[in-house]
Every structure is written in C-alpha cells, then in structure tokens.
Steps between C-alpha positions, in 0.01 A plus 500: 500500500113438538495439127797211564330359770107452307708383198660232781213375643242499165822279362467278838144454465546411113744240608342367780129545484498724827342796562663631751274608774595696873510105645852368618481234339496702141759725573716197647471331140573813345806569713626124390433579140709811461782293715470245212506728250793710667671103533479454126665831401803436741544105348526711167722739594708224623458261203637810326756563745627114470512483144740850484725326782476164317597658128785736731618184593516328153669789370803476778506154454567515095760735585668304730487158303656768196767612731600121616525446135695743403797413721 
C-alpha cells in the first residue's frame, strides 16, 4: 500500500511540478489531482459502458426492423 501511494504522489509531482510538502496547501492539490484522475477513469468506464448499451441497442433494433419485414 505504501509502495501505491509513493508511486501516486512521484506520478503527481511528475504531472504537476509539485513536491508535495506537510503544507495544506500541497496535500489539497494532491487530493484534487487523484479526484481528477479517479474522474477520468469513471468517464471511461462509462464511455465503455455507453458504447455496449448503444451497440445492445443497434442489435435489437436490426432485429426488430427484420421482424417488421418479415410479416
């Protein structure tokens, strides 16, 4: 977990140009950065999500449009 957490902040201060030091005003940065970063994973989960629904819908459609057709 320690390991996680140096590999979290020396990728924050890459980013960002911050060394984090025991000031508020660091850590405050630092606690906006990972909510950023855990933002951006979420919008891809849900891009991901979308485009399933999206190409579930499609599908049902097709079938539907065959069905009307058929009759």
């Amino acid at each position: 977990m320690e390991e996680s957490k140096e590999k979290l902040r020396l990728r924050f201060q890459a980013e960002t140009d911050v060394v984090i030091e025991p000031y508020p005003e660091d850590w405050k940065q630092y606690a906006e950065w990972l909510e950023n970063l855990a933002i951006k994973e979420l919008n891809n989960e849900m891009v991901k999500e979308n485009e399933l629904l999206l190409k579930k819908i499609r599908e049902a459609m097709d079938a539907l449009e065959e069905g009307i057709k058929s009759v």
